[in-house]
N, C-alpha and C positions, 0 to 999 in steps of 0.2 A: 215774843221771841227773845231767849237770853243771849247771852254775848256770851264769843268763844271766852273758853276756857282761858287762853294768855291774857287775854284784856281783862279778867277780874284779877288776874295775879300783878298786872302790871299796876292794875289800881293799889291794890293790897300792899304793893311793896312804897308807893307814892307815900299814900297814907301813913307807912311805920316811917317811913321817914320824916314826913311832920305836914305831909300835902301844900298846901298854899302857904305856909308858913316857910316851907324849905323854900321851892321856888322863887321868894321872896328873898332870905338870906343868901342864899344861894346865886341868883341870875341863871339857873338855870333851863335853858331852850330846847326845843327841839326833841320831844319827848318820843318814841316807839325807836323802832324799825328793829327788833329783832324777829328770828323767823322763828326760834324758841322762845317757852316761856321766860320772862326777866323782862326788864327794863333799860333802857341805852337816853342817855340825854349828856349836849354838851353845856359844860361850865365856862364864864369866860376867863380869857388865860390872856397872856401877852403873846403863848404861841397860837397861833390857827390850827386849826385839823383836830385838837384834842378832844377826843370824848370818855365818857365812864360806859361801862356794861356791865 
């Protein structure tokens, strides 16, 4: 069985960003929840609530 369609895009976008390696410089968490294709993960910040999309 393959995986929807958003879940390779979201891998695909992970990856150009630099995968494990971003994550890493980054602190990056908390990786999904959009209901279209992209990606949404929060960075930490000294405010709370912030995230990227």
């Amino acid at each position: 069985m393959s995986q929807p369609y958003y879940m390779a895009i979201r891998k695909t976008i992970l990856s150009k960003l630099g995968g494990n390696r971003f994550i890493t410089m980054t602190g990056a968490k908390h990786f999904g929840g959009l209901t279209e294709p992209g990606l949404q993960f929060d960075l930490p910040s000294d405010r709370r609530g912030q995230s990227i999309k």
